[in-house]
CHARMM-style PDB file with segment names, atoms N, HN, CA, C and O in Angstrom:
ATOM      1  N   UNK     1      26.824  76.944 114.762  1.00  0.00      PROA
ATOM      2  CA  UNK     1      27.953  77.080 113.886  1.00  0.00      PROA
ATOM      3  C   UNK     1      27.651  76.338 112.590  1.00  0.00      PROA
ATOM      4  O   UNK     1      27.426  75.129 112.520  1.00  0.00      PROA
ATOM      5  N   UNK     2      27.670  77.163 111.611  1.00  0.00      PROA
ATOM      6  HN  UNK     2      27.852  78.145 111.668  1.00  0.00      PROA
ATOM      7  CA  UNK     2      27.979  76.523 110.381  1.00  0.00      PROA
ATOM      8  C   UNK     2      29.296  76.095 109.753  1.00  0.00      PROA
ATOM      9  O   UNK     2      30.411  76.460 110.128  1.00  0.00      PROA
ATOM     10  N   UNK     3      28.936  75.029 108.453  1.00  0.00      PROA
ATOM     11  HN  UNK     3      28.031  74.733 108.149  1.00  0.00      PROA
ATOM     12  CA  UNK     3      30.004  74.501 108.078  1.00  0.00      PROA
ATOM     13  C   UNK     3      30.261  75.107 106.073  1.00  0.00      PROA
ATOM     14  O   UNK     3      29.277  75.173 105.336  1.00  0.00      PROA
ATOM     15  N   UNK     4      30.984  75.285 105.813  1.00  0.00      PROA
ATOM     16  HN  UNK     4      31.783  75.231 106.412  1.00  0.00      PROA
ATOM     17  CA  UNK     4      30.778  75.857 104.014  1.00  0.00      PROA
ATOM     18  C   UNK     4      31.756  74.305 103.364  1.00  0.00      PROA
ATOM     19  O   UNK     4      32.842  73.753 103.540  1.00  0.00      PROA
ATOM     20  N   UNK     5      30.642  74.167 102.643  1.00  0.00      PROA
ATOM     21  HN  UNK     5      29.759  74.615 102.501  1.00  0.00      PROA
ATOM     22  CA  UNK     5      30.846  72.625 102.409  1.00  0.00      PROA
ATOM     23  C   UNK     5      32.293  72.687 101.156  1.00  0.00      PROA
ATOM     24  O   UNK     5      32.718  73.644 100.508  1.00  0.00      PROA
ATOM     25  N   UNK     6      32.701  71.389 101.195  1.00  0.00      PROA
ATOM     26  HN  UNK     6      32.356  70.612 101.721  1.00  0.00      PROA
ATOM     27  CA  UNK     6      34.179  71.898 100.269  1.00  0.00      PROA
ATOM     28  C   UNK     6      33.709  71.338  99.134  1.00  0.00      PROA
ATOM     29  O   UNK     6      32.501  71.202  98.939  1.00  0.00      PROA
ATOM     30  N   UNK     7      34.833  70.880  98.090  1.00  0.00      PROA
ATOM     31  HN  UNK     7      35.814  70.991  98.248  1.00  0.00      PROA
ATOM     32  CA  UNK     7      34.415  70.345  96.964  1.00  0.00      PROA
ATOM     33  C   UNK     7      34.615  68.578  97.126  1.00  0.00      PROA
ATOM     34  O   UNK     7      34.055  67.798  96.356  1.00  0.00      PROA
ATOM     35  N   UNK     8      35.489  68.143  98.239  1.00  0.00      PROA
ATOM     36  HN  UNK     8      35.943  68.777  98.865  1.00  0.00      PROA
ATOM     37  CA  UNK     8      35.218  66.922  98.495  1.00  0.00      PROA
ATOM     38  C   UNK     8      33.959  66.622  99.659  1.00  0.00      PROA
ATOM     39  O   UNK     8      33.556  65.474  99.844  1.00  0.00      PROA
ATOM     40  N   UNK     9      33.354  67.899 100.473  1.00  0.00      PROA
ATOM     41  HN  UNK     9      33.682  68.832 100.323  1.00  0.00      PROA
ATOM     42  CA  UNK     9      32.248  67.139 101.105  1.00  0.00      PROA
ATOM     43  C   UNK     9      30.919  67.209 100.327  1.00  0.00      PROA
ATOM     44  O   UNK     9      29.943  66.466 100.434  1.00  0.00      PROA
ATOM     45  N   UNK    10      31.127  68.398  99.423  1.00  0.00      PROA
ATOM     46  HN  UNK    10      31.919  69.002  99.336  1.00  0.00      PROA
ATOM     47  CA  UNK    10      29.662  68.516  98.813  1.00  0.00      PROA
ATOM     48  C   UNK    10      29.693  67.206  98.187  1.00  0.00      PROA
ATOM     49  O   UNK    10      30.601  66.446  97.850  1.00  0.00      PROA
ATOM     50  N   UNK    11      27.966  67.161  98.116  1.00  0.00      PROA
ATOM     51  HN  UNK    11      27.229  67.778  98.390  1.00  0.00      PROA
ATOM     52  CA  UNK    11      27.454  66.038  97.151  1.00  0.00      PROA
ATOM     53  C   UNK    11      26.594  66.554  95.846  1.00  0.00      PROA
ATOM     54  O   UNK    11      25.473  67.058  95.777  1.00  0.00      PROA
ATOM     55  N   UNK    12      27.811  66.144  94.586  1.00  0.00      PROA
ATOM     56  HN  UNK    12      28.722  65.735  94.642  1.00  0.00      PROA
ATOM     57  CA  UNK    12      26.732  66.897  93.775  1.00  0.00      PROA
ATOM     58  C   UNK    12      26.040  66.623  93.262  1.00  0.00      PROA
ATOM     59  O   UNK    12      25.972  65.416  93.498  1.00  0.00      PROA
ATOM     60  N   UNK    13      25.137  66.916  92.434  1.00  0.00      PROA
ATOM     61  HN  UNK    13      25.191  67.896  92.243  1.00  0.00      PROA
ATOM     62  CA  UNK    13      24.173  65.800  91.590  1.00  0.00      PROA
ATOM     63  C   UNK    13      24.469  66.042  90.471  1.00  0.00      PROA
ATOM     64  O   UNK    13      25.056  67.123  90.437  1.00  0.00      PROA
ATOM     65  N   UNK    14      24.330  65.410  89.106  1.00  0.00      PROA
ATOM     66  HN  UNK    14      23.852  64.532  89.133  1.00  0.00      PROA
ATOM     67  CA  UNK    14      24.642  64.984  87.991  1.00  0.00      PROA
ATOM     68  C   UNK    14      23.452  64.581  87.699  1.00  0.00      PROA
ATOM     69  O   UNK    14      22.778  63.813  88.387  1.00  0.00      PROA
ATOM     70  N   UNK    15      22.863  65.516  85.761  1.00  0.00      PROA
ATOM     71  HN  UNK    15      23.410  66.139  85.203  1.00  0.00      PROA
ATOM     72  CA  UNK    15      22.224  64.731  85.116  1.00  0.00      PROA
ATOM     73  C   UNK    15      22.624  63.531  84.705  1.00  0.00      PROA
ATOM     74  O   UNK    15      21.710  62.788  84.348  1.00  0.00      PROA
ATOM     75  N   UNK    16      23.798  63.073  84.639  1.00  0.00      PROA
ATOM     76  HN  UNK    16      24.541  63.677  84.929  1.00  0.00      PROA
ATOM     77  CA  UNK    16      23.954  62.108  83.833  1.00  0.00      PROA
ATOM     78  C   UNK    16      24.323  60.624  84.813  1.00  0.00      PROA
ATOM     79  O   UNK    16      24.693  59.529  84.390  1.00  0.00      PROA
ATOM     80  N   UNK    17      24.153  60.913  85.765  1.00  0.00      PROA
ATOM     81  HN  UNK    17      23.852  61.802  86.109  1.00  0.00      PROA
ATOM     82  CA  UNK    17      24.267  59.713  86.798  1.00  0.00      PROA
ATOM     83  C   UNK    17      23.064  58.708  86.285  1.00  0.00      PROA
ATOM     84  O   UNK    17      22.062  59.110  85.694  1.00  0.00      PROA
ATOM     85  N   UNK    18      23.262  57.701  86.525  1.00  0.00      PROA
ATOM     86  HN  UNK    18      24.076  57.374  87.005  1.00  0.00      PROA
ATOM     87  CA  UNK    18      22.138  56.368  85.747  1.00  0.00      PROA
ATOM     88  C   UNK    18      22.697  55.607  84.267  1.00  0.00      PROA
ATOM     89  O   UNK    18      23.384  56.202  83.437  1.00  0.00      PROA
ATOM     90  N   UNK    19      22.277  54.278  84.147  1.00  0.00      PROA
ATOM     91  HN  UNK    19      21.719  53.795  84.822  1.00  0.00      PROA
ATOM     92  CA  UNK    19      22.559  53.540  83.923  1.00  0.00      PROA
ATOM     93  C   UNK    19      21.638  53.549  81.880  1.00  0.00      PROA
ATOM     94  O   UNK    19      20.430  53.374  81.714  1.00  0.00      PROA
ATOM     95  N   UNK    20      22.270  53.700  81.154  1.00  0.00      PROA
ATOM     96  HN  UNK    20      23.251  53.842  81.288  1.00  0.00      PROA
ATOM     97  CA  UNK    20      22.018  53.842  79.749  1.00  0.00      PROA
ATOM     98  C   UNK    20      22.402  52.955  78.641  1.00  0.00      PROA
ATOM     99  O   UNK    20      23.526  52.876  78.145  1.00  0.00      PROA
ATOM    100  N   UNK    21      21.245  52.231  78.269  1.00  0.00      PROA
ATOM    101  HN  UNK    21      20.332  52.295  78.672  1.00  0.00      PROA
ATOM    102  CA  UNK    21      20.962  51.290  77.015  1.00  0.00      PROA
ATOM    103  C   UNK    21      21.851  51.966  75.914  1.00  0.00      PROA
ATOM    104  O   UNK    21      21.687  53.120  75.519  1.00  0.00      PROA
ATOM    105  N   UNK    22      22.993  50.935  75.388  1.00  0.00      PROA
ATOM    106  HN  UNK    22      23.126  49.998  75.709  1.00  0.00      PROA
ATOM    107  CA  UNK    22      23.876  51.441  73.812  1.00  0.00      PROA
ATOM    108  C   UNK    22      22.765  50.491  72.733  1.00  0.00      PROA
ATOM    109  O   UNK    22      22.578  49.294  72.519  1.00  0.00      PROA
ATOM    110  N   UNK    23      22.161  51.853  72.204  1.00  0.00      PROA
ATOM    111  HN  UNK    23      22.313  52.826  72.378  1.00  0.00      PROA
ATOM    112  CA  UNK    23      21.139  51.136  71.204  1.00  0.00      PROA
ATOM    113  C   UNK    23      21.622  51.046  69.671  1.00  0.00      PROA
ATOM    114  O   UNK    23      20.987  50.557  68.736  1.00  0.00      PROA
ATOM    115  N   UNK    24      23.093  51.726  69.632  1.00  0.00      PROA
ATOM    116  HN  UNK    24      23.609  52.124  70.391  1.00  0.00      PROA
ATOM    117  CA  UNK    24      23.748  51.684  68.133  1.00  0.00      PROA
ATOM    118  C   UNK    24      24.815  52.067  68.172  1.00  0.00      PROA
ATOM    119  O   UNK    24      24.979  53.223  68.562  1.00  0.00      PROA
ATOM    120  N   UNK    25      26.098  51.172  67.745  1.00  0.00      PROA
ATOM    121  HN  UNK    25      25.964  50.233  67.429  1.00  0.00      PROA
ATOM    122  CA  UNK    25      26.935  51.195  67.281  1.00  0.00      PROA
ATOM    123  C   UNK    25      27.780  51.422  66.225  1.00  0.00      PROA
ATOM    124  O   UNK    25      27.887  50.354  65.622  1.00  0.00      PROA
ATOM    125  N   UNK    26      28.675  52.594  65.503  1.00  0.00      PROA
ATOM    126  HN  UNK    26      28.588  53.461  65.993  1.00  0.00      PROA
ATOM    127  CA  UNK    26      28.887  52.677  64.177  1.00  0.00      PROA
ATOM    128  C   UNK    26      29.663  51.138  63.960  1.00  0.00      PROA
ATOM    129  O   UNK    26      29.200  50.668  62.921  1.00  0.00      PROA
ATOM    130  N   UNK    27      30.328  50.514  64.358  1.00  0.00      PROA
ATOM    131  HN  UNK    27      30.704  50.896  65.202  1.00  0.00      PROA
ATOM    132  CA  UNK    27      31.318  49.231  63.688  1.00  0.00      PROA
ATOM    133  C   UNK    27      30.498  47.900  64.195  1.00  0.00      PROA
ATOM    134  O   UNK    27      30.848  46.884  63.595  1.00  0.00      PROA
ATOM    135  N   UNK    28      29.626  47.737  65.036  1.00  0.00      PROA
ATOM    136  HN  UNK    28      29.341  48.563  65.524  1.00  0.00      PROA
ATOM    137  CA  UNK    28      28.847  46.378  65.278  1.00  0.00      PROA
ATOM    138  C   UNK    28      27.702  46.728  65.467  1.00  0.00      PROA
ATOM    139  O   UNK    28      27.309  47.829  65.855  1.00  0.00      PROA
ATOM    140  N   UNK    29      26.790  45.324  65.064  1.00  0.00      PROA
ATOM    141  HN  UNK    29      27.109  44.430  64.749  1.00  0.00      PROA
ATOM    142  CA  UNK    29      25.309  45.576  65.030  1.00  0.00      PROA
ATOM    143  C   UNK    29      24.750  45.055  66.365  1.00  0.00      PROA
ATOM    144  O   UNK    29      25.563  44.452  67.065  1.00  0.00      PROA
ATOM    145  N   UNK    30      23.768  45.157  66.731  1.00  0.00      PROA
ATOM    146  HN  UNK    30      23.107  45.647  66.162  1.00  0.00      PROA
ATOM    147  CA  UNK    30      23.024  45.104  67.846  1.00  0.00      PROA
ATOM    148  C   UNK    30      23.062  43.825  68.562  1.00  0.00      PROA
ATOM    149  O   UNK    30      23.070  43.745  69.790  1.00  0.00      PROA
ATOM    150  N   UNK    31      23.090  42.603  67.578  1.00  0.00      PROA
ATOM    151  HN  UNK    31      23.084  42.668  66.580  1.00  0.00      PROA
ATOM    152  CA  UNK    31      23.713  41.133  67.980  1.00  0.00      PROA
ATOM    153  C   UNK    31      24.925  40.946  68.727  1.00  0.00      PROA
ATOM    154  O   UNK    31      25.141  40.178  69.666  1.00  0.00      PROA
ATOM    155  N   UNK    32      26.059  42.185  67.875  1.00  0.00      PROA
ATOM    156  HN  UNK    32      25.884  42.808  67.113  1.00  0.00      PROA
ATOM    157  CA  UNK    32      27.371  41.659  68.919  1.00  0.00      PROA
ATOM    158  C   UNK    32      26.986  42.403  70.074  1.00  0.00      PROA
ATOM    159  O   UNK    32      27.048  41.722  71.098  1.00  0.00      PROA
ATOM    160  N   UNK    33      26.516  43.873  70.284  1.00  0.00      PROA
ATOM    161  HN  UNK    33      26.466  44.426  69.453  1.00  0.00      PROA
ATOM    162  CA  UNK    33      26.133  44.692  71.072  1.00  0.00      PROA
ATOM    163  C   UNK    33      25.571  44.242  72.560  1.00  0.00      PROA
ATOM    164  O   UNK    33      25.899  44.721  73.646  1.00  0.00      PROA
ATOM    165  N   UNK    34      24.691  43.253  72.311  1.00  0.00      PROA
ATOM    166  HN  UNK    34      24.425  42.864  71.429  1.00  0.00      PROA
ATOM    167  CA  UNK    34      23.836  42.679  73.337  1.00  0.00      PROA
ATOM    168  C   UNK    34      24.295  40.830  73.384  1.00  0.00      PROA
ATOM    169  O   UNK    34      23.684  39.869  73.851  1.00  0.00      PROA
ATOM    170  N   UNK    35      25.561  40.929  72.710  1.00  0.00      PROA
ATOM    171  HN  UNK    35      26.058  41.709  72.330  1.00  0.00      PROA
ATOM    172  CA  UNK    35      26.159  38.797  73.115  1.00  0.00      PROA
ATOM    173  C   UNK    35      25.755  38.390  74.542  1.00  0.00      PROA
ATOM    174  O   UNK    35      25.001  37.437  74.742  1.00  0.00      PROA
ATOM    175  N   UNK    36      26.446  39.380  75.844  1.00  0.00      PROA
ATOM    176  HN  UNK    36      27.058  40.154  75.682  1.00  0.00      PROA
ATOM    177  CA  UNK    36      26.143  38.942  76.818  1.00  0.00      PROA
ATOM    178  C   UNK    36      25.060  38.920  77.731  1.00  0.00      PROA
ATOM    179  O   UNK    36      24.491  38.103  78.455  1.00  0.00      PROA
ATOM    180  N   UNK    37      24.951  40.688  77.286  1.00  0.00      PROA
ATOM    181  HN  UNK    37      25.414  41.351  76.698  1.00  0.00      PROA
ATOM    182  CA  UNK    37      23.860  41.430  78.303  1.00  0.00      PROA
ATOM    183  C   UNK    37      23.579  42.846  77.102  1.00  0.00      PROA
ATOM    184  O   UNK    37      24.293  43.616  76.460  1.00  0.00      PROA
ATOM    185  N   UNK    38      22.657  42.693  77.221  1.00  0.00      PROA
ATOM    186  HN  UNK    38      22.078  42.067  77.743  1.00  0.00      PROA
ATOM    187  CA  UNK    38      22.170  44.186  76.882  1.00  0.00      PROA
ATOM    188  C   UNK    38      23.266  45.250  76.574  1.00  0.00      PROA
ATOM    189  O   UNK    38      24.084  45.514  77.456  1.00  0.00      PROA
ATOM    190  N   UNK    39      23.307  45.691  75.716  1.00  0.00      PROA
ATOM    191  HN  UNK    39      22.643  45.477  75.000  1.00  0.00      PROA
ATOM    192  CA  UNK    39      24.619  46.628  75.970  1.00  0.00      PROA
ATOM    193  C   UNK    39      24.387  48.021  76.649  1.00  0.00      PROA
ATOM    194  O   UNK    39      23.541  48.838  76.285  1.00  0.00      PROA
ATOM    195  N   UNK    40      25.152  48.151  77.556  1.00  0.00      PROA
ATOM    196  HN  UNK    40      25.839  47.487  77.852  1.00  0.00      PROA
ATOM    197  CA  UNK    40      24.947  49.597  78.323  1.00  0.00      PROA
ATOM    198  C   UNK    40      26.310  50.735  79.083  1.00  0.00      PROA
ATOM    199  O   UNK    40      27.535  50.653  79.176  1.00  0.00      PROA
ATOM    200  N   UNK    41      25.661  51.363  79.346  1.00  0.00      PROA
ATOM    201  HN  UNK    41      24.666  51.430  79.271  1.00  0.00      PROA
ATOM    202  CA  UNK    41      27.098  52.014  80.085  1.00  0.00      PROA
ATOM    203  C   UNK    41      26.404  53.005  81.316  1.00  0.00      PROA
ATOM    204  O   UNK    41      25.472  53.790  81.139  1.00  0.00      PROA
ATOM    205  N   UNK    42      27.198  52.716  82.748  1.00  0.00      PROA
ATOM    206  HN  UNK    42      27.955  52.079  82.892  1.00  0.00      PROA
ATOM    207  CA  UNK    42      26.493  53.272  83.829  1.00  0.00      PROA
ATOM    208  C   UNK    42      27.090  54.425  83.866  1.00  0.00      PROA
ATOM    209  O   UNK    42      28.035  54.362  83.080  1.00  0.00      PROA
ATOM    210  N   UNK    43      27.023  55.811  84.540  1.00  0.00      PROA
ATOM    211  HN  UNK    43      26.255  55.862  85.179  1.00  0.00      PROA
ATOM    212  CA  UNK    43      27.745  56.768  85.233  1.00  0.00      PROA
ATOM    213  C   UNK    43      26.834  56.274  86.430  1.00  0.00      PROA
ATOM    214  O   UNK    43      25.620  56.099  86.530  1.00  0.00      PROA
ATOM    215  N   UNK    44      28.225  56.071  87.565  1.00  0.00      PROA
ATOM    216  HN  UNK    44      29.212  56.212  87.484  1.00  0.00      PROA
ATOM    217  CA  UNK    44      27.255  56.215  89.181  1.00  0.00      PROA
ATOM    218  C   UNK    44      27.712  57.899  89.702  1.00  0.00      PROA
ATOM    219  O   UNK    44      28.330  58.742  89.052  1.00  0.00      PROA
ATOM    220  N   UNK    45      27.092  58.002  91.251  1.00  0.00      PROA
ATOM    221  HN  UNK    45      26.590  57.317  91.779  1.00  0.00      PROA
ATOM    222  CA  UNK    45      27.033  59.046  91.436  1.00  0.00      PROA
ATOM    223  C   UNK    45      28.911  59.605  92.253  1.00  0.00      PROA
ATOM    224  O   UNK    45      29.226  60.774  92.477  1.00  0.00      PROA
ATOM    225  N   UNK    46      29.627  58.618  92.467  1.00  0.00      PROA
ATOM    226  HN  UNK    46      29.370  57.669  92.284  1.00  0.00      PROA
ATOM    227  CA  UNK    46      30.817  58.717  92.550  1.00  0.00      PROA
ATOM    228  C   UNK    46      31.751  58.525  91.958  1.00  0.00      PROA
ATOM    229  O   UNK    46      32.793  58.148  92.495  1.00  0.00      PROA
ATOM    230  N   UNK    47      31.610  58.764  90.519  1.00  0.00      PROA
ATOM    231  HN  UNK    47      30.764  59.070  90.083  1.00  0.00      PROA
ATOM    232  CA  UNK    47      32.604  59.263  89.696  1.00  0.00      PROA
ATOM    233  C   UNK    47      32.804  57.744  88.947  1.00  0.00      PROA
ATOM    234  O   UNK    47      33.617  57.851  88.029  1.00  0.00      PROA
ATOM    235  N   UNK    48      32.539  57.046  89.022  1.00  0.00      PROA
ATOM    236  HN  UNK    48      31.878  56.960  89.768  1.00  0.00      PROA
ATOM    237  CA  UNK    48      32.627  55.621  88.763  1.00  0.00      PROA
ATOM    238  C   UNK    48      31.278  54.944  87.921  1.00  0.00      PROA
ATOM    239  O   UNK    48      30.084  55.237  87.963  1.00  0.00      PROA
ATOM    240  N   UNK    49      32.006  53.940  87.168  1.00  0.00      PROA
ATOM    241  HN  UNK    49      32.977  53.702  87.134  1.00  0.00      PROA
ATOM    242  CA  UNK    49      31.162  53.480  86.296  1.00  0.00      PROA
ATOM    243  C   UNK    49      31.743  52.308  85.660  1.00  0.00      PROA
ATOM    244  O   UNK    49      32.882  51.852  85.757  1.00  0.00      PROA
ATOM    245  N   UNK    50      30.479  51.808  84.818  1.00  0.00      PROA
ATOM    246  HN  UNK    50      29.554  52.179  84.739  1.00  0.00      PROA
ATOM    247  CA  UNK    50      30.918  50.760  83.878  1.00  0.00      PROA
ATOM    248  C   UNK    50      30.178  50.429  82.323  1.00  0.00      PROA
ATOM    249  O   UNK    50      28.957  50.581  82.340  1.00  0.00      PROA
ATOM    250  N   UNK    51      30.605  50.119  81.367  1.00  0.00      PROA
ATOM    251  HN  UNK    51      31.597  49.996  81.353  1.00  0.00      PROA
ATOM    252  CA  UNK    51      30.111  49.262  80.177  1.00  0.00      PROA
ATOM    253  C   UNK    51      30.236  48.490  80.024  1.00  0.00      PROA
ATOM    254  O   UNK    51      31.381  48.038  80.025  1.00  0.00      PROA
ATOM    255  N   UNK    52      29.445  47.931  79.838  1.00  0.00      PROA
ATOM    256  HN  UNK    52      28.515  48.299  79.837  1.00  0.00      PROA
ATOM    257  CA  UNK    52      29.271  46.426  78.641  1.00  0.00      PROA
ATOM    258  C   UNK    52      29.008  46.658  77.500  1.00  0.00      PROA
ATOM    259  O   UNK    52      28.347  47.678  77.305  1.00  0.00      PROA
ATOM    260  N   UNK    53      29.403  45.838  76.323  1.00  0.00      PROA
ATOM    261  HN  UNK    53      29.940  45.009  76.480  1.00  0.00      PROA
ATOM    262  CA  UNK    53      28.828  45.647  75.344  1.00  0.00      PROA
ATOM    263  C   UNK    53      29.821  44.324  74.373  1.00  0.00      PROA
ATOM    264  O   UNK    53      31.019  44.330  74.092  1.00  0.00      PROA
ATOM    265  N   UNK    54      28.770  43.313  74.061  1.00  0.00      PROA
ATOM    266  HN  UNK    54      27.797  43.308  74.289  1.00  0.00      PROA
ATOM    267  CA  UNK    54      29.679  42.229  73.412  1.00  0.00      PROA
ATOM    268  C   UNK    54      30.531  41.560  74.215  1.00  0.00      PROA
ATOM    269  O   UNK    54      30.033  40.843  75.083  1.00  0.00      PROA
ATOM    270  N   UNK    55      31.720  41.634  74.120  1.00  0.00      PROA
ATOM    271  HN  UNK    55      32.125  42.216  73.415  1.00  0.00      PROA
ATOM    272  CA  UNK    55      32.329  40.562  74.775  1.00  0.00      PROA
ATOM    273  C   UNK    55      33.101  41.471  75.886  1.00  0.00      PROA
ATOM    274  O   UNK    55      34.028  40.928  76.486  1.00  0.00      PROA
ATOM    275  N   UNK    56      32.855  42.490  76.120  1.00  0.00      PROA
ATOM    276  HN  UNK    56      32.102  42.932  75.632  1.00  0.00      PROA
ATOM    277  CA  UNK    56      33.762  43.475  76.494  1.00  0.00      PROA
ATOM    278  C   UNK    56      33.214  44.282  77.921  1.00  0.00      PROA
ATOM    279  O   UNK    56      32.077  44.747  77.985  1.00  0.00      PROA
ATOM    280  N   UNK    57      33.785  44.333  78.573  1.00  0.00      PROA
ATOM    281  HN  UNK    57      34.709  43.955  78.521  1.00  0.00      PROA
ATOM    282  CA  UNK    57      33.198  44.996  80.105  1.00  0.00      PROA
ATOM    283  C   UNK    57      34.382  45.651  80.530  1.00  0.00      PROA
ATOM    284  O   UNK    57      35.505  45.164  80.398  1.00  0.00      PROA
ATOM    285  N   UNK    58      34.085  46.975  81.142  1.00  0.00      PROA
ATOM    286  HN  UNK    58      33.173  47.370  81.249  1.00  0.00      PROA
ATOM    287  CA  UNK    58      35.245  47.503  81.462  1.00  0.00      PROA
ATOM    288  C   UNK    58      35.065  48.719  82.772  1.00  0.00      PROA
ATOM    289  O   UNK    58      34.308  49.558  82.283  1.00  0.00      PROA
ATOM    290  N   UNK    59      35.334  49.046  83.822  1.00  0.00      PROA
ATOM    291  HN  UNK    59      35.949  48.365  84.219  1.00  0.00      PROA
ATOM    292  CA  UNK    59      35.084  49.811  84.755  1.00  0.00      PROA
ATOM    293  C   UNK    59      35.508  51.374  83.911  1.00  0.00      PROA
ATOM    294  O   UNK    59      35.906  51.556  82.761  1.00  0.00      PROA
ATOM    295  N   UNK    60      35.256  52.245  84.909  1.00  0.00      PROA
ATOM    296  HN  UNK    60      34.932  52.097  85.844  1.00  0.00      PROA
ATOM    297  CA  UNK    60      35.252  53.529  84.345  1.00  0.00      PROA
ATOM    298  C   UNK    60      35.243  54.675  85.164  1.00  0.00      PROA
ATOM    299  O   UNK    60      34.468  54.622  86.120  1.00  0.00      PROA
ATOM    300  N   UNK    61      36.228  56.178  84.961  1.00  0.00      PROA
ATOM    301  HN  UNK    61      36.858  56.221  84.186  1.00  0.00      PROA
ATOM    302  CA  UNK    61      36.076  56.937  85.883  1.00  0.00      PROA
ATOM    303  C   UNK    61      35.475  58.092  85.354  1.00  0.00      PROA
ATOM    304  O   UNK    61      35.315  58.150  84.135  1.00  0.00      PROA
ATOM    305  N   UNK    62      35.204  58.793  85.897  1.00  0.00      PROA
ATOM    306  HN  UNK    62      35.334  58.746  86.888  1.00  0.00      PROA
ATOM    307  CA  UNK    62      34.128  60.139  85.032  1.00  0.00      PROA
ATOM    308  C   UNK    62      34.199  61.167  85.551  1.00  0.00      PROA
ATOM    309  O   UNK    62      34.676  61.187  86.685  1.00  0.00      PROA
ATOM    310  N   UNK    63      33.841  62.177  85.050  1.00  0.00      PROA
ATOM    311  HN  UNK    63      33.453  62.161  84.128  1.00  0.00      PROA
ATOM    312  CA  UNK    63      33.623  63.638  85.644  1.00  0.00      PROA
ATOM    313  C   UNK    63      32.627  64.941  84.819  1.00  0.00      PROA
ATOM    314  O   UNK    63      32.413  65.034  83.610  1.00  0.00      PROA
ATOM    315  N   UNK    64      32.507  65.167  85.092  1.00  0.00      PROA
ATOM    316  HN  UNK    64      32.681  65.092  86.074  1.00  0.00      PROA
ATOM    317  CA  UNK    64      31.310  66.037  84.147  1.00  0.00      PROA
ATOM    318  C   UNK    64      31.862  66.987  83.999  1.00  0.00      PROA
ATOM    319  O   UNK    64      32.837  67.196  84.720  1.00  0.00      PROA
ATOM    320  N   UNK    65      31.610  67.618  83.356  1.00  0.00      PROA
ATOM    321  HN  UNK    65      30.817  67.448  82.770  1.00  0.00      PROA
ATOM    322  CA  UNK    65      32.290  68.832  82.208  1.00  0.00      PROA
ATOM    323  C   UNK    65      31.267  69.532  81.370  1.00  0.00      PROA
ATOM    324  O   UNK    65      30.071  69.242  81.404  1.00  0.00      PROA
ATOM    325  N   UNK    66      31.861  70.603  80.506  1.00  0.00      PROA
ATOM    326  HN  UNK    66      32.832  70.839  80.478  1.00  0.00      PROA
ATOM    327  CA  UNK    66      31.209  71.634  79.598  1.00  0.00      PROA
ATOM    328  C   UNK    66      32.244  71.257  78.744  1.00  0.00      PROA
ATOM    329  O   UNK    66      33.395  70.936  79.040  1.00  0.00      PROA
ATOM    330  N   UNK    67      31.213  71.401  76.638  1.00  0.00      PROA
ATOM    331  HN  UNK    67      30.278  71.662  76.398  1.00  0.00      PROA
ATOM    332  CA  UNK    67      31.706  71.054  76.103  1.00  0.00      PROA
ATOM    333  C   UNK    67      30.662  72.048  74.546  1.00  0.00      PROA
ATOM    334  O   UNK    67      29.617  71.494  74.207  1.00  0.00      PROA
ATOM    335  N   UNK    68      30.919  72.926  74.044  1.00  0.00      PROA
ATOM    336  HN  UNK    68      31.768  73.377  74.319  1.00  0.00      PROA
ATOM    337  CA  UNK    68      30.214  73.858  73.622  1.00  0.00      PROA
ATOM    338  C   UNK    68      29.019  74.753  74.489  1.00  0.00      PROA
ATOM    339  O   UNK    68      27.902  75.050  74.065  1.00  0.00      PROA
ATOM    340  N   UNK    69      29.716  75.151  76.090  1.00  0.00      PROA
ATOM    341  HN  UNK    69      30.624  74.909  76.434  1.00  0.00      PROA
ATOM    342  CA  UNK    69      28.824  75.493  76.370  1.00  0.00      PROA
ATOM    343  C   UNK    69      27.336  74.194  77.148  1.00  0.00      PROA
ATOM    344  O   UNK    69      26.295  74.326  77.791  1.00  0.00      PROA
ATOM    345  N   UNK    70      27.879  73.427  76.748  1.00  0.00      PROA
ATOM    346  HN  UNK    70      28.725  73.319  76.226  1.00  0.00      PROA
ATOM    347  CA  UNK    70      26.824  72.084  76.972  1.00  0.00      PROA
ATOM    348  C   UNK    70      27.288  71.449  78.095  1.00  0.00      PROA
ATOM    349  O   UNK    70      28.466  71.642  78.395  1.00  0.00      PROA
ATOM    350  N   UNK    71      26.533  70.646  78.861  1.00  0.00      PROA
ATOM    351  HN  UNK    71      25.576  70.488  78.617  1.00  0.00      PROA
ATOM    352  CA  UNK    71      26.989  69.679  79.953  1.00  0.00      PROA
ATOM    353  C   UNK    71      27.677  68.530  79.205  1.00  0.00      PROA
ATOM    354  O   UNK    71      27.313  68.356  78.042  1.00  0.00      PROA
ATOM    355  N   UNK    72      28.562  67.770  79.679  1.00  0.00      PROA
ATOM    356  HN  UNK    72      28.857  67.911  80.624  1.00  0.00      PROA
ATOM    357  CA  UNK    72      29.149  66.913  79.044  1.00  0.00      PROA
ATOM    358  C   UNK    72      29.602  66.012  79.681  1.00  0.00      PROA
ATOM    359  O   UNK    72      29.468  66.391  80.845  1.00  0.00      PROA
ATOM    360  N   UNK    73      30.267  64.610  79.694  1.00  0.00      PROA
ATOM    361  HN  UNK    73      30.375  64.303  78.748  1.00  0.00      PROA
ATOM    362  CA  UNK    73      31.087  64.048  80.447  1.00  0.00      PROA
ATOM    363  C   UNK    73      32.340  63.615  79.986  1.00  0.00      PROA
ATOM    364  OT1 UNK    73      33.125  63.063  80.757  1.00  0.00      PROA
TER     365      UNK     73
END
């Protein structure tokens, strides 16, 4: 017997899952960018995530999307 997987059992994959260096900012320069840690922003693979940058850290929820035709989040 088979099972037809739903949209909460599938597991999907995402290009954009992984963890990404903010190498430029239009309103702060790379000093405030990296005060604490490196500045970055994760997508994990369950919809969840986080940034840093400067003084600022903040959790995050996500979902991937199309956006001209393009993958997007």
């Amino acid at each position: 017997m088979s099972t037809i997987p739903n949209e909460n059992s599938a597991i999907k994959k995402s290009q954009f899952v992984g963890r990404y260096r903010i190498t430029s900012m239009e309103l702060w320069d790379q000093d405030f960018v990296d005060a604490e840690v490196p500045g970055f922003i994760e997508f994990k693979k369950n919809g969840l995530g986080e940034f840093h940058f400067g003084n600022v850290r903040c959790d995050i929820d996500w979902q991937e999307t199309e956006r001209d035709d393009k993958p997007a989040v």
